[in-house]
mmCIF file as gemmi writes it, N, C-alpha and C atoms, coordinates in Angstrom:
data_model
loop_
_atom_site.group_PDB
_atom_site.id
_atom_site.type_symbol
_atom_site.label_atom_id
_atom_site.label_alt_id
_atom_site.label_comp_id
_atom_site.label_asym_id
_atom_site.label_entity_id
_atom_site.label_seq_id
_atom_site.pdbx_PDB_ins_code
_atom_site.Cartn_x
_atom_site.Cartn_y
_atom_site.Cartn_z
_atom_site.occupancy
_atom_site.B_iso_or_equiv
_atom_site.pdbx_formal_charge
_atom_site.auth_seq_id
_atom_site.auth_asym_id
_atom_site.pdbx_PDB_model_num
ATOM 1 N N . UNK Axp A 1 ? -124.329 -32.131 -78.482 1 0 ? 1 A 1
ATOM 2 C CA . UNK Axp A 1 ? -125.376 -32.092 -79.472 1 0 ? 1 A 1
ATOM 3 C C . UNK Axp A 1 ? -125.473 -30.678 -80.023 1 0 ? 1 A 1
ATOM 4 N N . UNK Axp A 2 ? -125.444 -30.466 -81.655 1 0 ? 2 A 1
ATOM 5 C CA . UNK Axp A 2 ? -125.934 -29.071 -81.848 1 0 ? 2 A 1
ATOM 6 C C . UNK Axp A 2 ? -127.372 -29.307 -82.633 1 0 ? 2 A 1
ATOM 7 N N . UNK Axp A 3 ? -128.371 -28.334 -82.204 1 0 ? 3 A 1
ATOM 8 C CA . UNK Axp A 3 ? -129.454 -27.87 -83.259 1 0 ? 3 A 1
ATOM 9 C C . UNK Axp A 3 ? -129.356 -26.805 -83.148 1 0 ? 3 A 1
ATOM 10 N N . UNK Axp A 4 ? -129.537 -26.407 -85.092 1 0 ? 4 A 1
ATOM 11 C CA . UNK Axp A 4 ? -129.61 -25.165 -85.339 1 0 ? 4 A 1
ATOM 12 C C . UNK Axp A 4 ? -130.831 -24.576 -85.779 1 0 ? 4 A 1
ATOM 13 N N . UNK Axp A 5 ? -131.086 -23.585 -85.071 1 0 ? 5 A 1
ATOM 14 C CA . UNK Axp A 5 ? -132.18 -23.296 -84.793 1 0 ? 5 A 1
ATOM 15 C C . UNK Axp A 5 ? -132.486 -22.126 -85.915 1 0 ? 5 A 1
ATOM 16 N N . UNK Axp A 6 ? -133.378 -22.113 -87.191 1 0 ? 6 A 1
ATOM 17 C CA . UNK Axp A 6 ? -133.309 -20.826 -87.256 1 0 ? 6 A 1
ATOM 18 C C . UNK Axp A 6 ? -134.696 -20.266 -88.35 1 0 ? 6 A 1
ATOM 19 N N . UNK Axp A 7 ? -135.444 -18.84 -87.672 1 0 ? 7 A 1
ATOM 20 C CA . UNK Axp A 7 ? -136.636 -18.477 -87.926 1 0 ? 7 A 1
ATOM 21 C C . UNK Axp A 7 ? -136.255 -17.22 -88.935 1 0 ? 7 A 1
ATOM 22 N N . UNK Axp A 8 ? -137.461 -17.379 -89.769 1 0 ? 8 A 1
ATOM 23 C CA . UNK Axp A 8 ? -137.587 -15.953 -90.66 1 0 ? 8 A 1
ATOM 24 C C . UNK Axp A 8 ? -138.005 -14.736 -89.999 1 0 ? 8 A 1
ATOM 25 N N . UNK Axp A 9 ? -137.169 -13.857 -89.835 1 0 ? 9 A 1
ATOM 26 C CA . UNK Axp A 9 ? -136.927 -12.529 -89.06 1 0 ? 9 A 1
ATOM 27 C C . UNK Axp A 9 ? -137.759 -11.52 -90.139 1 0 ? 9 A 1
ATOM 28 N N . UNK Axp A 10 ? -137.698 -12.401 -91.176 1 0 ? 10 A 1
ATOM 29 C CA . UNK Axp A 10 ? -137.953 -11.023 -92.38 1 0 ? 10 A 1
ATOM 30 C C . UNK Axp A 10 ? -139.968 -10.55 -92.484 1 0 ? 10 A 1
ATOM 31 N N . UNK Axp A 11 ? -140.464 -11.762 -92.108 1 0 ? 11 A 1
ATOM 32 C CA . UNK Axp A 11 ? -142.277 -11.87 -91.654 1 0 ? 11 A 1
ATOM 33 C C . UNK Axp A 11 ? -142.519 -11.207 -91.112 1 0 ? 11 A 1
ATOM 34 N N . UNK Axp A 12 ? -141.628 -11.016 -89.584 1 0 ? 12 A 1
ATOM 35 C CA . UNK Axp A 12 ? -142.05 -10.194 -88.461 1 0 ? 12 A 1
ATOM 36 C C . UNK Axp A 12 ? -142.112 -8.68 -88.131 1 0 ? 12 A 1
ATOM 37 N N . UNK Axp A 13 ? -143.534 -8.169 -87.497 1 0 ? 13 A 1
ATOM 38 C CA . UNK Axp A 13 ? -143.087 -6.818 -86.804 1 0 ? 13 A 1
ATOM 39 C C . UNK Axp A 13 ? -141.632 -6.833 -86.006 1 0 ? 13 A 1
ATOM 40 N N . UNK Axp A 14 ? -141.21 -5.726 -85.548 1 0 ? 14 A 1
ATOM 41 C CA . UNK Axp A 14 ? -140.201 -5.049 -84.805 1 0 ? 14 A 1
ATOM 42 C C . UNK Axp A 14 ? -140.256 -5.962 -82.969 1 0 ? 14 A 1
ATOM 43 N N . UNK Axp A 15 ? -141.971 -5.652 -83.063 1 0 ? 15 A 1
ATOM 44 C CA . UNK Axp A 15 ? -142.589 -6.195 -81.911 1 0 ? 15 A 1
ATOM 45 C C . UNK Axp A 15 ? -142.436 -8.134 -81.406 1 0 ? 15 A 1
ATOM 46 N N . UNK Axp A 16 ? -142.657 -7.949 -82.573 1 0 ? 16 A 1
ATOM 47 C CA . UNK Axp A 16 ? -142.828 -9.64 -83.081 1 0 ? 16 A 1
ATOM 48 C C . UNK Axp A 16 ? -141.394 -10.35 -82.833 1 0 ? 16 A 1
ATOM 49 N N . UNK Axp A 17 ? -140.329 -9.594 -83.563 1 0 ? 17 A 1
ATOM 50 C CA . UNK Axp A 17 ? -139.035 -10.023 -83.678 1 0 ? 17 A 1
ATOM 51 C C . UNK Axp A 17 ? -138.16 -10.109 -82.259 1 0 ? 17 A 1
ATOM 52 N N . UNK Axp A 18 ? -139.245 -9.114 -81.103 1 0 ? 18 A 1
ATOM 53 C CA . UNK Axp A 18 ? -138.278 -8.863 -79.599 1 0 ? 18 A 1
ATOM 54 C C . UNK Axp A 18 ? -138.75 -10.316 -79.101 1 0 ? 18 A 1
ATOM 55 N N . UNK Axp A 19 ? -140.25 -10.683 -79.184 1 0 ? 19 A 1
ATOM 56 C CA . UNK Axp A 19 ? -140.992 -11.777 -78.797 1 0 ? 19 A 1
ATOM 57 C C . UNK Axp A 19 ? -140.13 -13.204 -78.877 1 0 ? 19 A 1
ATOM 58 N N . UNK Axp A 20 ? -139.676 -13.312 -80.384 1 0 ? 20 A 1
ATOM 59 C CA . UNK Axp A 20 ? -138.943 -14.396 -80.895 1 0 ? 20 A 1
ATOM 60 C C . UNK Axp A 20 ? -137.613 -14.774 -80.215 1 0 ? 20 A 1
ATOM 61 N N . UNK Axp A 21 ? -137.297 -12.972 -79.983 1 0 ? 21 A 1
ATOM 62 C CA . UNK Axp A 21 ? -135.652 -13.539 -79.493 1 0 ? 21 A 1
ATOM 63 C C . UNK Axp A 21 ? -136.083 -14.014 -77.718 1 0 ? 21 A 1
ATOM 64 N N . UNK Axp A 22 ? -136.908 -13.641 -77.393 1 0 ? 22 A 1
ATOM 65 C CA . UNK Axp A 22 ? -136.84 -14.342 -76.131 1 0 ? 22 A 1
ATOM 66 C C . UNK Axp A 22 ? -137.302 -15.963 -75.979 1 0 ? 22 A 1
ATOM 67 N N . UNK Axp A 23 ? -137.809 -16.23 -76.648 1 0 ? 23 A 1
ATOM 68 C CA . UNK Axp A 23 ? -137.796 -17.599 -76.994 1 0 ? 23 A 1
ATOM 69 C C . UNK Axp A 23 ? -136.708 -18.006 -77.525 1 0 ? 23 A 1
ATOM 70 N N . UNK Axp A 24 ? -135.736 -17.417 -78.286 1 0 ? 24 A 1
ATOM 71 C CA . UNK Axp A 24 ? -134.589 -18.055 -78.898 1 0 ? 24 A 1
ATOM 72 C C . UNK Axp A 24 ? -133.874 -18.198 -77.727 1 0 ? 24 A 1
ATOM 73 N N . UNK Axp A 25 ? -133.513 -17.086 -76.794 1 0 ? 25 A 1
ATOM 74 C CA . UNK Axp A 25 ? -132.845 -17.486 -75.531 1 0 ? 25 A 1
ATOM 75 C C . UNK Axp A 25 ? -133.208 -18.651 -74.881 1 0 ? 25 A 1
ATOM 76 N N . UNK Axp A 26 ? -134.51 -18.679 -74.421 1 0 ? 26 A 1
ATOM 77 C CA . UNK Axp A 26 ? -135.032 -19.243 -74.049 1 0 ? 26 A 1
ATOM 78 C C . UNK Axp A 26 ? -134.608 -21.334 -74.715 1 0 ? 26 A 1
ATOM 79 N N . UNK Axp A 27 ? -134.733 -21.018 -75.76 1 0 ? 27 A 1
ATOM 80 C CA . UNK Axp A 27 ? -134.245 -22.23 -76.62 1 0 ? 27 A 1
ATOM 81 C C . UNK Axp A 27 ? -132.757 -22.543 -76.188 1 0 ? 27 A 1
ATOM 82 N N . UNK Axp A 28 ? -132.036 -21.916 -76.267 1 0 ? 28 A 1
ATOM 83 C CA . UNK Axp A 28 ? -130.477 -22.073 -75.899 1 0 ? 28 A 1
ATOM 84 C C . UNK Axp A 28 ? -130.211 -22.247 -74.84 1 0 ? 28 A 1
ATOM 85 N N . UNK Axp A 29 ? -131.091 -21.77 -74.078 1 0 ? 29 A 1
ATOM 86 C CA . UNK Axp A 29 ? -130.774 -22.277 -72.346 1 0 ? 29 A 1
ATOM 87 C C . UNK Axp A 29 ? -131.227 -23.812 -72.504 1 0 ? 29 A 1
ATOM 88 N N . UNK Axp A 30 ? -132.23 -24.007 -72.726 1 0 ? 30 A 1
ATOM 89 C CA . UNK Axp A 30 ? -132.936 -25.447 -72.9 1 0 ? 30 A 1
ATOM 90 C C . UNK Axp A 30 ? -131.74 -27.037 -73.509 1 0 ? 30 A 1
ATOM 91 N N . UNK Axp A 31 ? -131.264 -26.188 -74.876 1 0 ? 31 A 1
ATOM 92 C CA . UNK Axp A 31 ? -130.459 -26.935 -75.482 1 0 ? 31 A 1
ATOM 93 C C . UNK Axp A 31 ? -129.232 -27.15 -74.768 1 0 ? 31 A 1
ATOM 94 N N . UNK Axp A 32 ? -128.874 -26.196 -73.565 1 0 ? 32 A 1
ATOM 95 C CA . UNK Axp A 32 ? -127.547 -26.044 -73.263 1 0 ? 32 A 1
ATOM 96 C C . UNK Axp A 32 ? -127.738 -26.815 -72.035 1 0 ? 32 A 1
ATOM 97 N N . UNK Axp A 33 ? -129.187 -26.305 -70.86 1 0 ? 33 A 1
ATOM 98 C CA . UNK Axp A 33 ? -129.122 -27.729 -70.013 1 0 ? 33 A 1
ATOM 99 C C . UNK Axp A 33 ? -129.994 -28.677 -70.142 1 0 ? 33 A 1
ATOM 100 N N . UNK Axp A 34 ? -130.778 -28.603 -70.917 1 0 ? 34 A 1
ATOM 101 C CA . UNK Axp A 34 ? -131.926 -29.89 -71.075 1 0 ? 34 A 1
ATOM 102 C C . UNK Axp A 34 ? -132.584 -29.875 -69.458 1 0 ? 34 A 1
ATOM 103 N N . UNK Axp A 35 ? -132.51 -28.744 -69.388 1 0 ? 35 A 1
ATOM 104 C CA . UNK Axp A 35 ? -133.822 -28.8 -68.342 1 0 ? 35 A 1
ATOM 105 C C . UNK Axp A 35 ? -134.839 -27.091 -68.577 1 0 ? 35 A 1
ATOM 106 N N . UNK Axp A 36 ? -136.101 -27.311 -68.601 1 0 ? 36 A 1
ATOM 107 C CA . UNK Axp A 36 ? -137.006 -26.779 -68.592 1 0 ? 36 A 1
ATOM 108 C C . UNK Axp A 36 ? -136.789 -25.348 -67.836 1 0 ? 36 A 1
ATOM 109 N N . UNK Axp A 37 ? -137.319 -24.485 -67.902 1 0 ? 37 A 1
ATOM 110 C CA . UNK Axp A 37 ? -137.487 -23.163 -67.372 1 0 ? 37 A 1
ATOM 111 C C . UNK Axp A 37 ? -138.618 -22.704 -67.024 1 0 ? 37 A 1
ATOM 112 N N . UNK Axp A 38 ? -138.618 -21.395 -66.472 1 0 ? 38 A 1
ATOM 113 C CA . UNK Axp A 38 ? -139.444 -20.389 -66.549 1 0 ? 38 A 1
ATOM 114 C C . UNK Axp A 38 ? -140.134 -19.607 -68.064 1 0 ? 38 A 1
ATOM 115 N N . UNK Axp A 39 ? -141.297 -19.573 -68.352 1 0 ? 39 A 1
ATOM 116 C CA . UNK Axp A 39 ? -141.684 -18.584 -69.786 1 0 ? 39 A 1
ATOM 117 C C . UNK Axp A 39 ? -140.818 -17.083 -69.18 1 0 ? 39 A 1
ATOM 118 N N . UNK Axp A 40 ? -140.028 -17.155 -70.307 1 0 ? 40 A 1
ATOM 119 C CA . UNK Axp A 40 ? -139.625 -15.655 -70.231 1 0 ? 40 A 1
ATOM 120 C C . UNK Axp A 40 ? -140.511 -14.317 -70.347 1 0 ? 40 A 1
ATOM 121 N N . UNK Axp A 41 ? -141.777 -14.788 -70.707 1 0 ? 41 A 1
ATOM 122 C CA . UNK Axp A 41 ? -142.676 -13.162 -70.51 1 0 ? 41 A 1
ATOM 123 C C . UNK Axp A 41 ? -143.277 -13.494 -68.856 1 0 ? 41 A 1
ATOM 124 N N . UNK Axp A 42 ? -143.998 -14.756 -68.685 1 0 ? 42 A 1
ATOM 125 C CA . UNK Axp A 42 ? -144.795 -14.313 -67.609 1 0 ? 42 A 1
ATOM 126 C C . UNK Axp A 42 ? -144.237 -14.783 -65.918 1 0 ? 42 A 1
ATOM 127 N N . UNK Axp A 43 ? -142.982 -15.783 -66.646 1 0 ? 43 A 1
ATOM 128 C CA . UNK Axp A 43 ? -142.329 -16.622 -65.437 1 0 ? 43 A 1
ATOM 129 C C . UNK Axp A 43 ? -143.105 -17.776 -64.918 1 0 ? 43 A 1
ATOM 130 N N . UNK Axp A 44 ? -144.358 -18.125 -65.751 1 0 ? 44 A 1
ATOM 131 C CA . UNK Axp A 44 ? -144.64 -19.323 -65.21 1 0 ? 44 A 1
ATOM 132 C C . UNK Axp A 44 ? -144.064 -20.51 -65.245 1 0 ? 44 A 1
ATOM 133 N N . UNK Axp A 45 ? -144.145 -21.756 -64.368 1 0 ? 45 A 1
ATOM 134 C CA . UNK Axp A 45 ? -143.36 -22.885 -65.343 1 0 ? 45 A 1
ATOM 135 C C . UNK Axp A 45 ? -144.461 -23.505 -65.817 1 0 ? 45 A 1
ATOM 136 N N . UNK Axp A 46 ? -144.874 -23.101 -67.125 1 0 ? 46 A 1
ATOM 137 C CA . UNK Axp A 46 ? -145.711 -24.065 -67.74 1 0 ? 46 A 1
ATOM 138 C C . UNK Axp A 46 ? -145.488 -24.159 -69.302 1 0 ? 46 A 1
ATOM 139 N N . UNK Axp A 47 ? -144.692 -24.046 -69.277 1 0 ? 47 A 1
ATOM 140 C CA . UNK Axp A 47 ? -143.455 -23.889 -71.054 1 0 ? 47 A 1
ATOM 141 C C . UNK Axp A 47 ? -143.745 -25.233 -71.654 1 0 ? 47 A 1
ATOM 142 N N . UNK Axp A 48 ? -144.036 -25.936 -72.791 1 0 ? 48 A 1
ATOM 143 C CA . UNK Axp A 48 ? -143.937 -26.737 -72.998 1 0 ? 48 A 1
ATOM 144 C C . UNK Axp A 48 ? -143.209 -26.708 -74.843 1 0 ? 48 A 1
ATOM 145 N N . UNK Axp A 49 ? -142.843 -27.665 -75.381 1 0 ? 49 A 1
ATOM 146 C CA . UNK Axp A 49 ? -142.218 -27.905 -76.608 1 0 ? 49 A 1
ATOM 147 C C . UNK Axp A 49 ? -142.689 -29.199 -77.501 1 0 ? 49 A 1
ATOM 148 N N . UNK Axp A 50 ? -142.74 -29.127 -78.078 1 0 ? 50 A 1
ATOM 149 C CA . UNK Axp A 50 ? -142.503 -30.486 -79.451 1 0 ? 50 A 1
ATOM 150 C C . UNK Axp A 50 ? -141.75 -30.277 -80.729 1 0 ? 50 A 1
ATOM 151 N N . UNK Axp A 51 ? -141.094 -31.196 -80.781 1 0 ? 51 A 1
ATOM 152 C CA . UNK Axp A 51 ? -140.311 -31.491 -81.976 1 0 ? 51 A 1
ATOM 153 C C . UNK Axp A 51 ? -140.935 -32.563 -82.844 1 0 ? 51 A 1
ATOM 154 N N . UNK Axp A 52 ? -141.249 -32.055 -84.142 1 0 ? 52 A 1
ATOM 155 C CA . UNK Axp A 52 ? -141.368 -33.038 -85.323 1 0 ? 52 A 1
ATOM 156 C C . UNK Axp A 52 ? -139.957 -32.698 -86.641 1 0 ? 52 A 1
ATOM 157 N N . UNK Axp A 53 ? -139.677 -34.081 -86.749 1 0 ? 53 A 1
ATOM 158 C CA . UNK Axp A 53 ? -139.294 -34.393 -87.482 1 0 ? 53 A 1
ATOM 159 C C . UNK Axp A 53 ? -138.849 -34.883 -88.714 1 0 ? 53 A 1
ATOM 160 N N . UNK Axp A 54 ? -138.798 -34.026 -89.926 1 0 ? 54 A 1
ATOM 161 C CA . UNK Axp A 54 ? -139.222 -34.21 -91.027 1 0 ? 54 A 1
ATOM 162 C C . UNK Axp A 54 ? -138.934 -34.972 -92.026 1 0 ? 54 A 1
ATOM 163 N N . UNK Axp A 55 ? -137.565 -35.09 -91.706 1 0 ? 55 A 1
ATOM 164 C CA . UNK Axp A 55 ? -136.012 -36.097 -92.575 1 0 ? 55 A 1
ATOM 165 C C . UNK Axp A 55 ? -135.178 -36.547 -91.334 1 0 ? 55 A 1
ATOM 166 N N . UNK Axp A 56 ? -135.45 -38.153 -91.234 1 0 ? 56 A 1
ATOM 167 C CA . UNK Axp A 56 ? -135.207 -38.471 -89.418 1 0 ? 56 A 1
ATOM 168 C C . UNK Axp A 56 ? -133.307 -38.699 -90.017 1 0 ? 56 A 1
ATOM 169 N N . UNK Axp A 57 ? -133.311 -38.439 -91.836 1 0 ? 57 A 1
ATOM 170 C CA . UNK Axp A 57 ? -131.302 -38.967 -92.027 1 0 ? 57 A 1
ATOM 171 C C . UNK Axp A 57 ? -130.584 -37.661 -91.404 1 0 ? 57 A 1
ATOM 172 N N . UNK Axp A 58 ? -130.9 -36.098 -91.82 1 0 ? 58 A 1
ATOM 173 C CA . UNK Axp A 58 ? -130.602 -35.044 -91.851 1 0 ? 58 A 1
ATOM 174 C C . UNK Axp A 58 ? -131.225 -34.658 -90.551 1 0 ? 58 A 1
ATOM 175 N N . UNK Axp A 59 ? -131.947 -35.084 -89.966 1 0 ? 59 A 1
ATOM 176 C CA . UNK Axp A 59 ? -132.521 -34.465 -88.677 1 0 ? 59 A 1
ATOM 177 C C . UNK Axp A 59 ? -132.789 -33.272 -88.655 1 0 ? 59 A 1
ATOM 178 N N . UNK Axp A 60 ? -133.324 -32.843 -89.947 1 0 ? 60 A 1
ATOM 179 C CA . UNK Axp A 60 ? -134.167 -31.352 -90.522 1 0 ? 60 A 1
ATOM 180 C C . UNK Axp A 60 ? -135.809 -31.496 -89.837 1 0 ? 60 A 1
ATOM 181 N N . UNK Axp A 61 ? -136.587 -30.761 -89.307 1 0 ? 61 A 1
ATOM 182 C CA . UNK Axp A 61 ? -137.444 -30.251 -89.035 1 0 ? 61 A 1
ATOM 183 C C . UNK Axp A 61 ? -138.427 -28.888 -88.366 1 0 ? 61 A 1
ATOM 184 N N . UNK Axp A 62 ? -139.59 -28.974 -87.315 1 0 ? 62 A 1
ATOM 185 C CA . UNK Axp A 62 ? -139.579 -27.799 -86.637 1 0 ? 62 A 1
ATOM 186 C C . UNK Axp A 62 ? -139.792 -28.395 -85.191 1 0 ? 62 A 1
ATOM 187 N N . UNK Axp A 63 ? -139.778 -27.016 -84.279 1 0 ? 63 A 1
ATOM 188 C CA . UNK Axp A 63 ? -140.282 -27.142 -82.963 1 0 ? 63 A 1
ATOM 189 C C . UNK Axp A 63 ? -140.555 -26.037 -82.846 1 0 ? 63 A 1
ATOM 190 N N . UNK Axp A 64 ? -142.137 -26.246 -81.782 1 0 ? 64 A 1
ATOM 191 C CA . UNK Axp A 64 ? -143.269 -25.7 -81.525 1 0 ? 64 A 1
ATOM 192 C C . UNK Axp A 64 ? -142.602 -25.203 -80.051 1 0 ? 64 A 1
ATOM 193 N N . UNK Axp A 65 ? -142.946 -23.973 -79.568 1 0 ? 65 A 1
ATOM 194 C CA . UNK Axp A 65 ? -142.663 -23.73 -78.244 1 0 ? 65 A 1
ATOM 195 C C . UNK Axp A 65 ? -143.605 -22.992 -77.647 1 0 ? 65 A 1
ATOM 196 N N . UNK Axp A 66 ? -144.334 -23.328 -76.539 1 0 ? 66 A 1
ATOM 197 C CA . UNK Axp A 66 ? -145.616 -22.801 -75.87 1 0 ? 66 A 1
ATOM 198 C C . UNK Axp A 66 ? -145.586 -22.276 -74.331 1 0 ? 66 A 1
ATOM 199 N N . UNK Axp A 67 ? -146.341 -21.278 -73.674 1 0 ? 67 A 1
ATOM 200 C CA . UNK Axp A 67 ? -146.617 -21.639 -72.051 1 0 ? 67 A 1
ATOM 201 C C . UNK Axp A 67 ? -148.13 -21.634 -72.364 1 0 ? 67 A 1
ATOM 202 N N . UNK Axp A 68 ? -148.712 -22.353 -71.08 1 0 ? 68 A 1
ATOM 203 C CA . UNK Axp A 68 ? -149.702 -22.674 -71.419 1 0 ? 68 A 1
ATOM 204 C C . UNK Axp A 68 ? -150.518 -21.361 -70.495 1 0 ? 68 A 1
ATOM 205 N N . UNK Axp A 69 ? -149.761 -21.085 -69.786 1 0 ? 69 A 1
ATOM 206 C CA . UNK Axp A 69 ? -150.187 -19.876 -68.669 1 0 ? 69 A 1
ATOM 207 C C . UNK Axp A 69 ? -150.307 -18.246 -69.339 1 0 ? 69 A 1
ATOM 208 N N . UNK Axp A 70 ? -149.469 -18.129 -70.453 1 0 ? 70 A 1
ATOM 209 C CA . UNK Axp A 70 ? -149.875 -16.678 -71.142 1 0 ? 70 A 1
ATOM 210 C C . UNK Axp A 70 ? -149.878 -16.962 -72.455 1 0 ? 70 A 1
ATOM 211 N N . UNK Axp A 71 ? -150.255 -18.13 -73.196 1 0 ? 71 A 1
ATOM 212 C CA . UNK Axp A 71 ? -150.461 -18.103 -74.26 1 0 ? 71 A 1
ATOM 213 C C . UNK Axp A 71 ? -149.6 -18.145 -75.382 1 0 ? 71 A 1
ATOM 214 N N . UNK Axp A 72 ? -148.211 -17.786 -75.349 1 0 ? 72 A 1
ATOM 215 C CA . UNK Axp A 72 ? -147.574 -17.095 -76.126 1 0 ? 72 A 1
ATOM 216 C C . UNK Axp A 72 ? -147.045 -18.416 -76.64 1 0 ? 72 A 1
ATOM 217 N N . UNK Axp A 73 ? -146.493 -18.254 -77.641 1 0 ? 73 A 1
ATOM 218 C CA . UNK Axp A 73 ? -146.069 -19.503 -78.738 1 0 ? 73 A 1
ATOM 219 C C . UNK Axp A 73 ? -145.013 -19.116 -79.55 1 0 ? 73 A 1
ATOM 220 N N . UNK Axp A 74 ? -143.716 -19.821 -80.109 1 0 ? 74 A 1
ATOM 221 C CA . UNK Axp A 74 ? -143.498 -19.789 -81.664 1 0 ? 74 A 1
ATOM 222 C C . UNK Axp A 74 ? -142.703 -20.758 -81.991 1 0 ? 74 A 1
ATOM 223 N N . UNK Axp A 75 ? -142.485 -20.822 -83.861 1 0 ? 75 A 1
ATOM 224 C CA . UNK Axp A 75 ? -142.317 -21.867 -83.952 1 0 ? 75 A 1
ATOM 225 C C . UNK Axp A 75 ? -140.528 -21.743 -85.025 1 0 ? 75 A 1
ATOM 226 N N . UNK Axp A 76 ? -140.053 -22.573 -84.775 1 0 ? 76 A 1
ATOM 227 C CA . UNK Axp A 76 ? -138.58 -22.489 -85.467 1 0 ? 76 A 1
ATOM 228 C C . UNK Axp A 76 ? -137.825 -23.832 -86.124 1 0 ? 76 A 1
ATOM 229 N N . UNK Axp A 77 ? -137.18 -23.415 -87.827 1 0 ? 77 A 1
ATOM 230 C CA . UNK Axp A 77 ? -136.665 -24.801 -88.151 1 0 ? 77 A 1
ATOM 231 C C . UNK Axp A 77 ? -135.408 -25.336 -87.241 1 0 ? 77 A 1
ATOM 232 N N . UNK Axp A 78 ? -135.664 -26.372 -87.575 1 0 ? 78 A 1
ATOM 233 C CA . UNK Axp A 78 ? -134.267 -27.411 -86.666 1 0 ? 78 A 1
ATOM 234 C C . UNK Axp A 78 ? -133.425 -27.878 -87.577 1 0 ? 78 A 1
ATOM 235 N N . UNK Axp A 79 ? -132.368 -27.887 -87.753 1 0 ? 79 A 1
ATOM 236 C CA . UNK Axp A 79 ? -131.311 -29.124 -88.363 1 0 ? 79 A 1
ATOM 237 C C . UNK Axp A 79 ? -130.229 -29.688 -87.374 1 0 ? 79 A 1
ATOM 238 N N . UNK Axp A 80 ? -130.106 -30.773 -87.885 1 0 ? 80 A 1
ATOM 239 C CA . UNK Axp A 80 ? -128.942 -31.596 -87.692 1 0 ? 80 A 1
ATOM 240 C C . UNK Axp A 80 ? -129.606 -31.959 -86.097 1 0 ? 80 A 1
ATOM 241 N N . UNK Axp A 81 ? -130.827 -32.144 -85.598 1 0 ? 81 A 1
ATOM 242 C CA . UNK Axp A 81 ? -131.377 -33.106 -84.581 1 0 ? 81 A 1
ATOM 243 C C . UNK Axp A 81 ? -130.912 -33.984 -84.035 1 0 ? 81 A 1
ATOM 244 N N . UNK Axp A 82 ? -130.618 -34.529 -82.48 1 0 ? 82 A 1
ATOM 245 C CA . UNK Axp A 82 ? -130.349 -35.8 -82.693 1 0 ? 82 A 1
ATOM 246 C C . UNK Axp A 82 ? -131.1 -36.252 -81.289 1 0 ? 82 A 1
ATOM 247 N N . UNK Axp A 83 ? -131.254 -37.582 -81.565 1 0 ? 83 A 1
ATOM 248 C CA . UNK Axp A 83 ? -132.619 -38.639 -80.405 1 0 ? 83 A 1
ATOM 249 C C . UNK Axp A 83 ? -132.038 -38.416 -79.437 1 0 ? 83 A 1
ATOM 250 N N . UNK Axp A 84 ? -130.812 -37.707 -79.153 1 0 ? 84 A 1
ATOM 251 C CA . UNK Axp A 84 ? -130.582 -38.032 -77.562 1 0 ? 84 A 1
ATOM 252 C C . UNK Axp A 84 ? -131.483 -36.716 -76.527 1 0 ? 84 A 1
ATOM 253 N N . UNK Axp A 85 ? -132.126 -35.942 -77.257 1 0 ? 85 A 1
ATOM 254 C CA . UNK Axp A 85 ? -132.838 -34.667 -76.359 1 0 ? 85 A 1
ATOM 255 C C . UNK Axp A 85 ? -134.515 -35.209 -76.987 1 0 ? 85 A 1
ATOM 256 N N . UNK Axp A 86 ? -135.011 -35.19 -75.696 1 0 ? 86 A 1
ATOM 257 C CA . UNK Axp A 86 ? -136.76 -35.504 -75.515 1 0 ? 86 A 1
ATOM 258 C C . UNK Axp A 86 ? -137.159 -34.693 -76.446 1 0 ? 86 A 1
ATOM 259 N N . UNK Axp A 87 ? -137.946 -35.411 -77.555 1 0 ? 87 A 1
ATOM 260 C CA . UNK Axp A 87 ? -139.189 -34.739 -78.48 1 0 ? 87 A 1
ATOM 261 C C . UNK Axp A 87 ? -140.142 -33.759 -78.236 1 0 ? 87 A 1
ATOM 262 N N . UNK Axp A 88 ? -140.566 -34.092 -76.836 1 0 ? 88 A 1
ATOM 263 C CA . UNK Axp A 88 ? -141.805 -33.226 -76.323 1 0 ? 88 A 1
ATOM 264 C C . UNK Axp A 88 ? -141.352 -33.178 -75.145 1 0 ? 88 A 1
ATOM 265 N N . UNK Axp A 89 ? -142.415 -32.139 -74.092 1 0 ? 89 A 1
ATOM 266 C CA . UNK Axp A 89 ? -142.157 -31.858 -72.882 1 0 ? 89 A 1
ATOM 267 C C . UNK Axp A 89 ? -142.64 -30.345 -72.732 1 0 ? 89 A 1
């Protein structure tokens, strides 16, 4: 399966942009084993995700990425999606 994952770098502080890439890692580990992790800032496991889907032909949309333990969040477009990886979690 590929999704391509990809956020506007150009919005963000310097600060903002270190934040993102650890979630992008964070994303690629996910996509690569489809199993859940640790939040990369605080190490809790309380990470959670959703995917909506905007164009279910093109499998264009976003996903939301959260821990619920430090708060931290962000959000990134998707293409080329496909049903075989869980929506939420």
């Amino acid at each position: 399966m590929t999704i391509m994952i990809r956020t506007s770098l150009l919005m963000r502080s310097k600060k903002e942009d270190k934040l993102g890439l650890k979630w992008m890692f964070y994303l690629a580990d996910l996509v690569k084993s489809k199993k859940k992790g640790a939040c990369p800032f605080c190490g809790a496991d309380a990470v959670h995700y959703a995917i909506t889907i905007l164009c279910e032909e093109r499998g264009d949309g976003f996903m939301e990425i959260w821990c619920d333990a430090c708060n931290r969040r962000d959000a990134h477009s998707i293409r080329g999606f496909k049903d075989n990886f869980p929506r939420e979690a």
